[in-house]
N, C-alpha and C positions, 0 to 999 in steps of 0.2 A: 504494500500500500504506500500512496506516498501523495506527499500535500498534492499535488493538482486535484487527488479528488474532496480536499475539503475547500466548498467556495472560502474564498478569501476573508471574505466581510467577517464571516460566522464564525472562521477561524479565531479570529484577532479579539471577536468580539466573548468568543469560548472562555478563552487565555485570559481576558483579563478579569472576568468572573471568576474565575479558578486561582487567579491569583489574589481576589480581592477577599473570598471568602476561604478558599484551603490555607490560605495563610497563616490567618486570626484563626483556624483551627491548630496547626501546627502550632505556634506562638503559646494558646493555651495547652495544648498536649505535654510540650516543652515544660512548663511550669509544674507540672503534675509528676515530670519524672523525678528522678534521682538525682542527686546533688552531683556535681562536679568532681567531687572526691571519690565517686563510684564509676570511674571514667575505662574500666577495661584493661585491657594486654597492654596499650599503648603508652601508660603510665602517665605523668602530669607532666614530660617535660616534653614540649614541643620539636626540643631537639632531635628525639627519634621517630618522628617521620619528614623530618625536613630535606632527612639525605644530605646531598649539598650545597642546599639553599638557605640554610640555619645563617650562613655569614656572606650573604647575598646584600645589595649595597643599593636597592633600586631608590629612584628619590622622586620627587615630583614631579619631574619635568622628564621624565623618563616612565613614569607609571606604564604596569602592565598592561595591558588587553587583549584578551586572549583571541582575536577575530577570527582566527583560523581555526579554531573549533566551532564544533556545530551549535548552533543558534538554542536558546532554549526550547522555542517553538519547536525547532525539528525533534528534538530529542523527545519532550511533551507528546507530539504526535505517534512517535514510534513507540513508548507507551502506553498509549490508548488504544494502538494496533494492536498492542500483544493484551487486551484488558486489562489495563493496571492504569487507574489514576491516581495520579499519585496527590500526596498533601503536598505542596509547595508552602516551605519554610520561612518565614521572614526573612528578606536577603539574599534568596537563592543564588540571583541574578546581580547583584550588587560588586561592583568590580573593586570595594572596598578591599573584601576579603582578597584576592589574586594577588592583590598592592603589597597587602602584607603579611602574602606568604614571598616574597622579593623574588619573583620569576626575572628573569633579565630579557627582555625583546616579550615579542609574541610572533615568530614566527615556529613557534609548535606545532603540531597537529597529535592529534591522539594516536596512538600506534599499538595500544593494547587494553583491556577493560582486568583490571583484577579483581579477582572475588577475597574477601576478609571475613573473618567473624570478632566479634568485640571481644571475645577472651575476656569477660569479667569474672572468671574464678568462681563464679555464683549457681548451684546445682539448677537446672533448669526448671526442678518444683517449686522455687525459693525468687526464681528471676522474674521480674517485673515486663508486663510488657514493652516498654519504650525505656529499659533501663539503663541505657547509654546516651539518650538521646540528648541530652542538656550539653554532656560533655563531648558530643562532637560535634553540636552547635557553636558552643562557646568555652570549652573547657581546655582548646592548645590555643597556647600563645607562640608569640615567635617573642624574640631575644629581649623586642622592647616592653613588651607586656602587652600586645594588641593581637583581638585574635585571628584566628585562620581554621578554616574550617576543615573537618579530620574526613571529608569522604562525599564521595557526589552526591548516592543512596544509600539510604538505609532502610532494611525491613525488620519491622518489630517482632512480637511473640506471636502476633496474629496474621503474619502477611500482609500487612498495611509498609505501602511503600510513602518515604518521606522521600521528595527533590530536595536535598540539602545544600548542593552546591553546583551551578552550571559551568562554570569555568575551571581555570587552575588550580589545584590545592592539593595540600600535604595528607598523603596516608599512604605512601608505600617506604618511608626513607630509605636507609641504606642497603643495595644488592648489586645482583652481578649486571655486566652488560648482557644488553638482548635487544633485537631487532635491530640492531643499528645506535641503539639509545646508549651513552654512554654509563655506567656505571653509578650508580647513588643519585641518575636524574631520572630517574622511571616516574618522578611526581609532575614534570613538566610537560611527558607523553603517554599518561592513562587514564581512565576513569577508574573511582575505587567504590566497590559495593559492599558495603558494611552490613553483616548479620547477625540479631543479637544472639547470643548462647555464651552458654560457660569458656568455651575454649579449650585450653590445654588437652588439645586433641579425643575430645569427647566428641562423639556424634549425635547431636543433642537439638537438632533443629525438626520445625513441626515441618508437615507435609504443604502448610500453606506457606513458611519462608523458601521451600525450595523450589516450591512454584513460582513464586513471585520474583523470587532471586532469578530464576531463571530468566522469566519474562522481563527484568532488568539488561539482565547481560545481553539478551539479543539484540533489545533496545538499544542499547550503545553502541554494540558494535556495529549494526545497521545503519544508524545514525554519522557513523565514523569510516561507516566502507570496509569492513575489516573483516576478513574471514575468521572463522569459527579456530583458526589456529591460534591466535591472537586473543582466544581468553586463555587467563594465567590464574594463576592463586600466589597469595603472600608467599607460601612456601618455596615454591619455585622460583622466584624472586631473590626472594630476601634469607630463604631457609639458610646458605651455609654465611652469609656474612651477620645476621642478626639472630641465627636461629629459630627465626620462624617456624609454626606449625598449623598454620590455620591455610582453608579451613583441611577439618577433620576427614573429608570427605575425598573421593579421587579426585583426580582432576580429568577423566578420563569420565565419569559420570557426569560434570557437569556440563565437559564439550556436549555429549552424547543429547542431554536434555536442552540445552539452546540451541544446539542445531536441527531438533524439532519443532521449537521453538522458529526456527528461520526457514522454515518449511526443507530443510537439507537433514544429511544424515551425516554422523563421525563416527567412524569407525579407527577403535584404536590399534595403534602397531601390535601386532601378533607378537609374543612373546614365548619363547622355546623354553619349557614346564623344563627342561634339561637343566640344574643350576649350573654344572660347568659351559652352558652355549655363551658365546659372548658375540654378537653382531658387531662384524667390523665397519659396518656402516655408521652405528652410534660412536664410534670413537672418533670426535670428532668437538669443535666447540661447540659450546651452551647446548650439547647434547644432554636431554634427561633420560630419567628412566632406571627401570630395571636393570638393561645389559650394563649402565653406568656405575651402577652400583654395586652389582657383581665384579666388575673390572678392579674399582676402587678399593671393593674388600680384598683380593686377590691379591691387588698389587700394595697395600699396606703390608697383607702378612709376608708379603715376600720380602719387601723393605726391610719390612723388622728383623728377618733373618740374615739380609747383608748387612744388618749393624745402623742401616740412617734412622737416624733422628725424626721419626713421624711430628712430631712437634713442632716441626722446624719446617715440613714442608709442606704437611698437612695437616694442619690442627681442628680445623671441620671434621673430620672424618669422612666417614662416606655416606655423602647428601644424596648421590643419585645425579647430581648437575657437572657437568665437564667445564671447569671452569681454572682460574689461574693455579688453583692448589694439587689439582688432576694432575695438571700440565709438569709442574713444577717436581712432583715427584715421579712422576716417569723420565722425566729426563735424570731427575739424581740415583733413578736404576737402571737408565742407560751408563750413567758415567760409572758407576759400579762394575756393571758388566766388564763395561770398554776399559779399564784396569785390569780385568782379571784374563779378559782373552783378545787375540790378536784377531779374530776371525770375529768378533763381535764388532771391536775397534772401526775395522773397516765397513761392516754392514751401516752400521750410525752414521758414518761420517757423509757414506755414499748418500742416506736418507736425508742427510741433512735435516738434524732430529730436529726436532718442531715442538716435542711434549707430545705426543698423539704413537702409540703405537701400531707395530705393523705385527701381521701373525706370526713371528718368530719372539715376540716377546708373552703376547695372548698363551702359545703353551711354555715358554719358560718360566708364567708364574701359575702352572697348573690348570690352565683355561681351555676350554676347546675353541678356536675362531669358524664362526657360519658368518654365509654372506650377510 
């Protein structure tokens, strides 16, 4: 579906009904939650999801604005598509907030939609429907004490979607690079979809946040032109630099369920029930998954048994993400190797080792290599 088929007039005229009255509902809703102090996984310091915008320097005459993201209207409509209206929050649209979360330029574009859960530690018998929701209103500040809002969407206990923020803002901070996106900027090209529950990898969400979640994330990414590969989770993200676990759920479940959602299907990479198979195609960068993490376990114990320092090269452990610490400890059991044999020496050198193994290293630490 797409705006040509809502006349214009009625469109604008929708919008601003909906902003006039879901508002002052949100605004009241707001008031009825949890104090600030009950603010989730994300804790009270803004500096963790700022990434690398915490000492960002934007000033007046440089102010944000995010034009190259999608209009609220579009996004608005793309939810409606999927039935979800949502409450629009006091401020949604407000380029207040964007200012001072200190983006530099606007020429971004959104390049992924993450899914989160608030992690408030709270069993889900005990958790309140909108119990996060003050504190990702108003509850991160940035350095000066002014705030920024912690996530686009949020869906409460009952599948009530709140628009929290249409533009720029802080909730994924610090992670690996992906898509192009450098490293600890993933807040200046995603949407963030906040779900409430306990967190700490509990699977603790009702059947109407997963619908709605859902019908969110097609939302944006439709809104944004982005294939169904391009939903993520905090975990994939942020798991080996921040240690993220949210949410609790696959990620391979909830492609599965938006790209129903977008009337398409995913289907996820087949994976050999075999533990020793290791796909040489996954080895490779910001590779996830299974075969990564088999890889990662293999080549730590085998590390340990040349003597390096897993500490030193890998102190993540094994995430499942092929990233600098992957990288970093396959090459310090190539130099191991290429120390101990002349015939290894030379196979490296010809590879011109990269970090990324080839099948002669897959069974030197016990591995079987399939295509």
């Amino acid at each position: 579906m797409s705006l040509r088929r809502f006349p214009r007039l009625l469109l604008t005229a929708g919008l601003a009904f909906s902003v006039a009255v879901t508002g002052l509902a949100a605004s009241a809703s707001a008031a009825g939650a949890d104090g600030p102090d009950d603010h989730g996984h994300f804790g009270s310091d803004g500096r963790a999801l700022a990434g690398d915008d915490w000492n960002g320097t934007n000033k007046p005459a440089t102010r944000a604005a995010s034009s190259n993201w999608p209009s609220a209207a579009t996004v608005i409509t793309r939810l409606q598509a999927h039935g979800v209206n949502p409450i629009l929050t006091a401020g949604f649209d407000d380029p207040v907030y964007e200012y001072n979360a200190r983006f530099a330029g606007s020429d971004t574009t959104p390049r992924a939609v993450m899914m989160h859960d608030t992690g408030t530690g709270v069993p889900a018998s005990k958790l309140k429907n909108t119990h996060s929701l003050n504190w990702i209103l108003s509850g991160v500040k940035n350095s000066d004490g002014k705030t920024v809002r912690a996530c686009h969407f949020y869906v409460a206990r009952d599948g009530s979607v709140y628009f929290i923020y249409a533009r720029r803002t802080w909730h994924a901070g610090a992670g690996d690079a992906m898509f192009g996106i450098p490293a600890n900027k993933m807040n200046g090209y995603s949407y963030g979809i906040e779900i409430e529950s306990q967190g700490d990898s509990v699977q603790d969400l009702t059947a109407a946040q997963i619908s709605s979640a859902s019908k969110v994330a097609a939302a944006a990414l439709e809104a944004s032109q982005l294939p169904i590969d391009r939903l993520i989770d905090h975990k994939l993200y942020a798991g080996r630099v921040q240690g993220k676990v949210d949410t609790a759920y696959d990620l391979g479940m909830w492609r599965s369920l938006v790209a129903g959602e977008m009337g398409t299907t995913y289907k996820a990479p087949y994976v050999s029930k075999n533990p020793k198979h290791i796909s040489m195609k996954m080895m490779k960068w910001a590779a996830t998954g299974t075969y990564v993490k088999r890889y990662q376990n293999a080549l730590r114990k085998y590390g340990a048994k040349l003597g390096l320092k897993l500490s030193r090269y890998n102190p993540s452990g094994s995430t499942g993400y092929y990233g600098s610490e992957t990288k970093a400890l396959t090459r310090a059991v190539h130099a191991k190797l290429k120390a101990k044999s002349k015939a290894w020496r030379i196979f490296v050198n010809k590879k011109k080792d990269k970090g990324f193994p080839a099948t002669n290293l897959v069974r030197k630490i016990g591995m079987t290599p399939i295509a």
